[in-house]
N, C-alpha and C positions, 0 to 999 in steps of 0.2 A: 628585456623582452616583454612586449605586451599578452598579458593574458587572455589567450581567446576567449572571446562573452559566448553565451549561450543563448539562445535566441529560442523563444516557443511560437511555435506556427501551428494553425490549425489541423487536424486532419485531414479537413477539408482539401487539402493543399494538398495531399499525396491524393486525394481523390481527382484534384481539376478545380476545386471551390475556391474563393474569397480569399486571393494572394494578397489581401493586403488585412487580411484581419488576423486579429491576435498578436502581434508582432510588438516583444517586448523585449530588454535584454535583464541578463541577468547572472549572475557569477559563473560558472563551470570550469572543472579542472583543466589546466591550460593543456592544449595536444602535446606537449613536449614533457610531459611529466617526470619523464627519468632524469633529465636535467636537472630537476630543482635541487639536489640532495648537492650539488656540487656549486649552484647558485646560493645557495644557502648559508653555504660554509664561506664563499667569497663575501657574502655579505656581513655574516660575522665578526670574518676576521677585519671589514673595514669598520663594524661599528667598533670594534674594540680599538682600533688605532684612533678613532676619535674621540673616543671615552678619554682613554689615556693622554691624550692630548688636551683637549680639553672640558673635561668633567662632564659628567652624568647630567643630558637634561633629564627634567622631570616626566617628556613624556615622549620619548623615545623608543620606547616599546610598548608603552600603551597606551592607547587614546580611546576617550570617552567617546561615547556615542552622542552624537548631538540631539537635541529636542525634535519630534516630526509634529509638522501639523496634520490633522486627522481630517481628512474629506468627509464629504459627504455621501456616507455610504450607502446611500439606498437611492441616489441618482441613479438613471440606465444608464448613462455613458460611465459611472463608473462602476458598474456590475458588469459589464463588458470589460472591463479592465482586468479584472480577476480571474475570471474562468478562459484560460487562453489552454489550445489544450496539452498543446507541447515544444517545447524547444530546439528548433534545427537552425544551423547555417542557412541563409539564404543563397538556397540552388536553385538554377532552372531545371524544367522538369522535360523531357523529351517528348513523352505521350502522356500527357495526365489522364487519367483515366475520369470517367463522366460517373462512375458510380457516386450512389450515396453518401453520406455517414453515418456511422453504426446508430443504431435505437437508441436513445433517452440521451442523445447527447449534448450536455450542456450547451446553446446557442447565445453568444453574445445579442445584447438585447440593439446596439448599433454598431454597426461595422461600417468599416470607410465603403468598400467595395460590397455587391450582390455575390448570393452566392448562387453561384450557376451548378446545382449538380441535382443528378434524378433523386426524389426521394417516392418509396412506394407507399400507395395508397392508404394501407394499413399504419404508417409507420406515424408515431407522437414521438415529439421528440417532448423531452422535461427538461425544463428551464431552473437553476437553483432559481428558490423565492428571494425576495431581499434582504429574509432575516438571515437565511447560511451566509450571505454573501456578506453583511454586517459582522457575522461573528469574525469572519474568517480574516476580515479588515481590519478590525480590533485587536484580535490575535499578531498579525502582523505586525501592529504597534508594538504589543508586549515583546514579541520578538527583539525586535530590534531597542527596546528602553532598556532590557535586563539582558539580554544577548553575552557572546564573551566580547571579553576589552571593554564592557560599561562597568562602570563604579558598581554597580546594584550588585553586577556579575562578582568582580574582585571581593566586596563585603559576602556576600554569602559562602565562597569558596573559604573564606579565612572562618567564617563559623563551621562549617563544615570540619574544614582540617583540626579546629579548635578541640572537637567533640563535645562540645559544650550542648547542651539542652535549650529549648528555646520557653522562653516566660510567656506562654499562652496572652498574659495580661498585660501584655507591654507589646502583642506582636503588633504590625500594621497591616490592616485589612492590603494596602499598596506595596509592602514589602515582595521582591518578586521571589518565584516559590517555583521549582525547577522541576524534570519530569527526563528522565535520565534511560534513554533505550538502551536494553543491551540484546545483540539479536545472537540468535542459531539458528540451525538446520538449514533449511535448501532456500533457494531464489525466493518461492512464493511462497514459503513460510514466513520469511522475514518482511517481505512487502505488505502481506496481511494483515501480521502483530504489530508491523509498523503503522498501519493505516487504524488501528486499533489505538495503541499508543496515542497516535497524533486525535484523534478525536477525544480520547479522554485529558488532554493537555487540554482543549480547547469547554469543553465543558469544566474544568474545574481551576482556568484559569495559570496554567502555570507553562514556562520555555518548555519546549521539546526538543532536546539533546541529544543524539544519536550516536551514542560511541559507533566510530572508525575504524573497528578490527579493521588490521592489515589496508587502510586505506579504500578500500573494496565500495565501502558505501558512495565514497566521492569520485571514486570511477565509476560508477556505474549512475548516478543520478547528478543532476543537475542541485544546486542553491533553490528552494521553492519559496524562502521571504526573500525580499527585498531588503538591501541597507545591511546582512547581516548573516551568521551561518548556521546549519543546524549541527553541525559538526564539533562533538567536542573536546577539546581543549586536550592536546596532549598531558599527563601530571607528570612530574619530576621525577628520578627513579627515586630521591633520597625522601618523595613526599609519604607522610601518611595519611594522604585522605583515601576515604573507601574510592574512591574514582580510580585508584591505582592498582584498585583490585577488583576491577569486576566484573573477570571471568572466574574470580571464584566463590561468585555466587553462586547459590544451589537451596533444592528444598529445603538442603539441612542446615542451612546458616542461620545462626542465632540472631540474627537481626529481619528474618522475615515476618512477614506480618505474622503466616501462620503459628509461628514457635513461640512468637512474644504475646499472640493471646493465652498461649497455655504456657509460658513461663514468668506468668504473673508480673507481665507488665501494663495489663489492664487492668480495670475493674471495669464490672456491669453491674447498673443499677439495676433495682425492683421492675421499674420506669422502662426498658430495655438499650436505654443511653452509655456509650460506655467512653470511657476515660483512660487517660494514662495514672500509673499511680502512684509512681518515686519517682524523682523529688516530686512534690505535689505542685500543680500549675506547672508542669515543663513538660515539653514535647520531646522526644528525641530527635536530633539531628539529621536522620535520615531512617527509612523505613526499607527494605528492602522486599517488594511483593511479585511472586512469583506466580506466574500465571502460566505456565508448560505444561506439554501433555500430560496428564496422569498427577496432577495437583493436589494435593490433599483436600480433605474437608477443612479445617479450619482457614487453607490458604482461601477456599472459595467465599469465605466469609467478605472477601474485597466487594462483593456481589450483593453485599445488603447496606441499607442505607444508613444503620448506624454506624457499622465501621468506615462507611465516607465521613460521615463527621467526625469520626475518629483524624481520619489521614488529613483534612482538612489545612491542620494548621502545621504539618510536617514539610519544613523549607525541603528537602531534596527526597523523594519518590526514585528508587533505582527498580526500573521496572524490566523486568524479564520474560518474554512468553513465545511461542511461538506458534501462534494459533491466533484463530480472529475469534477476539471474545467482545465484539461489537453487540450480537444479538443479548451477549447478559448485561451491558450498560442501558437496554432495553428496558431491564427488569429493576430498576433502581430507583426505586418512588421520587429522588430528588433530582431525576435527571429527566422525567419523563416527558415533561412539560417543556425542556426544552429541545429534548428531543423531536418533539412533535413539530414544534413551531420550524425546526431546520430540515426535517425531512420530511414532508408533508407525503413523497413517495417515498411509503420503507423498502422497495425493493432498488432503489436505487442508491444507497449509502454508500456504499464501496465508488459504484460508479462516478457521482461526486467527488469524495475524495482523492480518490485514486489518481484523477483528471488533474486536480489539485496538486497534486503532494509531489504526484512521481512524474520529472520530464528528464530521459534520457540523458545522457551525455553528448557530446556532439559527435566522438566516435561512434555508441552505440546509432545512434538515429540517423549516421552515414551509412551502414549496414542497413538498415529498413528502408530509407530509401531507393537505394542504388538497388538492392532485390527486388525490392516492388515495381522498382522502373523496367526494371529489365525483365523482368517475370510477368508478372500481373496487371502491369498499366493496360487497360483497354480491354481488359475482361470483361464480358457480361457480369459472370457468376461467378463466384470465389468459396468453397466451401473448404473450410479448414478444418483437420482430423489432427488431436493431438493425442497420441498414446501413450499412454506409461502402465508399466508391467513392475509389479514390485514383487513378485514371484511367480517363476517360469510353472512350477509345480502345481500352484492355486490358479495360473492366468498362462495355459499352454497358446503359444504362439498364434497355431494355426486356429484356435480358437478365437482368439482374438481379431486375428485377422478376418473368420467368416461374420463376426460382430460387426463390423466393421461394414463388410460391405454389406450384409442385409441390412445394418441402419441405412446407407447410403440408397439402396432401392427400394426397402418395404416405405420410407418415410418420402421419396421422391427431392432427396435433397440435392438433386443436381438438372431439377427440374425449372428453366427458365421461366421468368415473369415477364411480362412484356413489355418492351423497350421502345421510349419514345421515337418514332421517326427521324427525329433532328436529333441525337448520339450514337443510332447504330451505324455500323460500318459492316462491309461487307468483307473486310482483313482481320476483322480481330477474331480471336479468340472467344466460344461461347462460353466454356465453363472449365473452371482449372480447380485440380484439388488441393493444396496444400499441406503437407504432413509433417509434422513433429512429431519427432520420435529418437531419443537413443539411441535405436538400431535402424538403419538404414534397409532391414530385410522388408519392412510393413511398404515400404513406400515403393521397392522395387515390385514387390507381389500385387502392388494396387496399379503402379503402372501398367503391368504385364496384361492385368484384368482388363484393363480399357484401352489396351492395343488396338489403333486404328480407327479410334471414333475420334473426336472433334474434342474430347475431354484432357487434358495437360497437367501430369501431375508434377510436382514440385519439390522437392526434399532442401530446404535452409542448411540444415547443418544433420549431422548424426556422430555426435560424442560420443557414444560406447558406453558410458556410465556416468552416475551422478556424483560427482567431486564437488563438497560443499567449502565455501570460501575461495574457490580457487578464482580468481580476478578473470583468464581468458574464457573462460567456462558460463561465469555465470553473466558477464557481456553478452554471448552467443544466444545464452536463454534468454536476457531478457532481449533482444532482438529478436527469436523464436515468439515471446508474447504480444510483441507488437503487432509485427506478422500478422500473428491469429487474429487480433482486437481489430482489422482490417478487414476480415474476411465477412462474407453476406451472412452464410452459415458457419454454426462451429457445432463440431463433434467431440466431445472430450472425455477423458477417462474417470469415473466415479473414482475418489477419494483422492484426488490429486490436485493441492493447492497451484501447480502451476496453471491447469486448465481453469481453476475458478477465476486467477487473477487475470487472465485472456479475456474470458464471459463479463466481467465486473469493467473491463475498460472498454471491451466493444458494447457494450448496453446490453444482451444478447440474452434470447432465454434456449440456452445450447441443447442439442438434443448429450443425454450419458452413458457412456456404456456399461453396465454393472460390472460389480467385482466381489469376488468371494471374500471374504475378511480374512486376517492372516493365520488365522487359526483354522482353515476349513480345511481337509486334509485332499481335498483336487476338486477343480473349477466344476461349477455346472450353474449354466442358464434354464434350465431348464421352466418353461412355466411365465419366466419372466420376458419373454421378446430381445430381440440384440439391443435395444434403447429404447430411453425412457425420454421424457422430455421436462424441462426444469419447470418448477415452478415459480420461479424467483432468479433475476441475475444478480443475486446477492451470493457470496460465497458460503460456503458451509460449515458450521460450528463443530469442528471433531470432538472438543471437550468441552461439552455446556456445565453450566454448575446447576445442579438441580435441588440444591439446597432452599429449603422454604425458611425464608428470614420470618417471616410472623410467625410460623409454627416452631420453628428454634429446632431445626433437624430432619424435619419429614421430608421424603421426596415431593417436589415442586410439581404438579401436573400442568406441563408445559404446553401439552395438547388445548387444555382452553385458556391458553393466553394468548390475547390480542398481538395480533402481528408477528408472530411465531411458527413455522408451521416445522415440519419434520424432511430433513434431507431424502431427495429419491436414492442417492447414494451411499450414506449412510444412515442407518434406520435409528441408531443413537444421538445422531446428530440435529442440530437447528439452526434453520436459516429466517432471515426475515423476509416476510412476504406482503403485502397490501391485499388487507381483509379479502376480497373479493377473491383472492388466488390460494386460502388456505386448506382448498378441499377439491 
């Protein structure tokens, strides 16, 4: 059976634009998935009959990765090559609808075809510069040289399992050096820490390996290298490498970065350089650094530049978090610089990447479009509301609900803009609202509200509750996020990673509804307005580390740091912003 390819096609394309840009293939779980386990086994038992028969080739279950030649990466035909922005089946589309695409959206610098779609007056789109797109080409190299099933791969798994220490002075600057996800919590926790994750792979150089709990990641996303996968490697039950264990990692494991600075397996110099320091000149094996909610001080120490040289020369990084600690790789004197040269717009990182990393499944992105065709194609105006309520007690319903609609009228967000002559129609649809929400009650009381006007609202899916890992569940959300990242406007719920990761792939600066923190003993707006409006479509730091590395403990005054500014949503929190939006 052939493995269906995944195909990324622009957005443009659920809009009406540039059918023939972006169009690349690239690995995706095959639609028949339940098959494999029984495909598997047939294939087993035939290599064993040929084993037996005639003896073990040498490379029969695993083959090296060959040699890539490295283009020219800062060419425009191959900067169009990389920023494609997602992966679908080539469908026709019934009605494509003539709207725009979202703000700051990455544009291929040549496309075969024009793209024919409205964009508004206001609207900049941001182009990556050559250097992200350079890194991320280079990257891809690395992927695929040290990937699983290449030599680089097999030697470093065997020092791993080894437990052996690595000789600082014997290492190789070229030797590859691994970067090991392990995700929790809900959809857009994991999608954030992941996009976290994958950025600090690419600044320090090392694979990005995403453990496959329950297979979940590889249904739900696409392959994002080329030649090679980010999924890793199932281990043996009878293996002892930590790979085998690492759902039981946690703050308290002896192997975290935090526990092994204060169980003396560092030293710090006078100097503030610090080392490892039994046996002398060897690294450990692997480090295991925790980055999840409510992290200790010492774990936050990953945040200051001497413990990057520290982790430096550590072949395997088992990283854990679930939170986007992008804004503290900000803060990291030896990153800064390169920082700057890849994101010359800080409020657009997530956006980038995000574009980048994460493309659908061909199931999921059948679900967005067959809704969009059938819903939304040939809308004027799409404003999408997504809700979440994480206590009925702090966040009563009907409150929420009048939140809701005074954003919707005090802010005129279902207020037309004016449409070119040559796209309007006298059949379509002016303005439709869109609602995600677990409960279907918000979308029925907003329909009810706009009984009889010209306005259509919409409800995708309504779950009932949030069931984390579950494979139908979090398909449906991330087709929910897509949705939203489609819409003109978005309204989303303050402290809710899934509305940031919607804001961060539609470009969007969302208007937010406030939320009482879980400690307030019952909701009130009072003072603050039903919405706020972002200042950044950069997502929101719930857990900053505010630890001052040059001061060695004091709180960090985050407030006058460049490119920094303070979540409308959470007043603890930090997001990145471009100078000019910090006030």
């Amino acid at each position: 059976m052939e493995m269906e390819a995944c195909k990324r096609w622009s957005m443009d394309d659920l809009r009406g634009g540039g059918a023939g840009a972006g169009r690349h293939l690239r690995h995706c779980p095959p639609s028949m998935r339940r098959v494999l386990p029984a495909l598997c086994v047939a294939a087993a038992l035939a290599a064993a009959v040929f084993v037996l028969t005639n003896g073990m080739p040498a490379s029969l279950f695993l083959h090296d990765a060959q040699g890539i030649q490295i283009e020219q990466l800062t060419q425009p035909a191959q900067i169009g090559r990389v920023f494609h922005f997602f992966w679908i089946p080539r469908q026709p589309h019934r009605r494509p609808s003539p709207r725009r695409p979202p703000h700051r959206s990455i544009q291929p610098q040549v496309v075969p075809e024009p793209v024919r779609v409205r964009r508004l007056p206001q609207e900049i789109l941001i182009q990556a510069v050559p250097y992200l797109i350079a890194k991320l080409r280079k990257h891809e190299a690395l992927q695929k040289r040290c990937g699983p099933g290449t030599a680089s791969y097999k030697k470093a798994l065997r020092w791993l399992e080894s437990g052996e220490g690595v000789n600082t002075a014997d290492s190789n600057k070229d030797e590859c050096r691994y970067l090991v996800y392990i995700s929790f919590r809900g959809l857009g926790n994991r999608m954030l820490s992941m996009a976290s994750a994958f950025l600090y792979a690419v600044l320090t150089e090392r694979v990005l390996l995403v453990d496959n709990d329950k297979a979940i990641i590889g249904d739900l996303f696409c392959e994002p290298f080329p030649g090679t996968t980010w999924l890793l490697p199932r281990v043996g039950w009878l293996s002892t490498s930590p790979l085998r264990r690492l759902r039981h990692f946690d703050q308290d494991s002896k192997e975290s970065l935090g526990n092994m600075l204060q169980s003396g397996a560092t030293i710090a110099s006078a100097d503030g350089n610090v080392t490892w320091s039994a046996p002398a000149g060897r690294t450990p094996p692997f480090v295991y650094v925790h980055l999840g909610g409510g992290y200790g001080p010492h774990d936050k120490l990953f945040f200051c530049g001497a413990h990057q040289r520290l982790l430096r020369t550590v072949p395997w990084l088992l990283f854990k978090s679930d939170v986007y600690t992008i804004p503290g790789m900000f803060l990291i004197p030896t990153f800064q610089d390169e920082l700057d040269a890849m994101f010359p717009e800080k409020d657009a990182v997530f956006h980038h990447l995000g574009r980048y990393l994460f493309h659908p499944s061909n199931a999921v992105w059948r679900d967005v479009t067959s809704y969009h065709r059938d819903n939304l194609a040939g809308v004027r105006r799409v404003v999408g509301v997504q809700i979440r309520v994480f206590q009925d007690k702090v966040q009563p319903p009907q409150q929420v609900l009048d939140q809701v609609l005074s954003c919707v009228r005090d802010e005129k967000l279902l207020q037309l803009l004016p449409m070119p002559s040559s796209t309007s129609s006298s059949n379509s649809t002016s303005t439709s609202i869109l609602v995600t929400s677990l409960s279907p009650w918000y979308s029925e009381r907003i329909r009810a509200e706009f009984a009889g006007s010209s306005t259509e609202v919409h409800r995708p899916s309504h779950e009932g509750e949030q069931r984390w890992h579950d494979a139908a569940h979090d398909e449906q959300a991330l087709t929910d996020i897509y949705l939203l990242s489609t819409c003109d406007v978005l309204l989303t719920s303050g402290y809710s990673t899934f509305g940031y990761v919607a804001q961060g792939l539609a470009g969007l600066h969302s208007w937010v509804l406030p939320r009482e923190p879980f400690w307030a003993e019952e909701g009130s707006t009072e003072g603050r307005g039903p919405c706020r409006r972002e200042l950044s479509v950069e997502p929101c730091s719930h857990s900053p580390s505010f630890y001052d590395c040059k001061a060695g403990g004091r709180d960090l005054d985050l407030d006058n740091v460049k490119y920094i500014g303070r979540c409308v949503d959470v007043n603890w929190g930090i997001k990145l912003v471009n100078q000019s939006s910090r006030h």
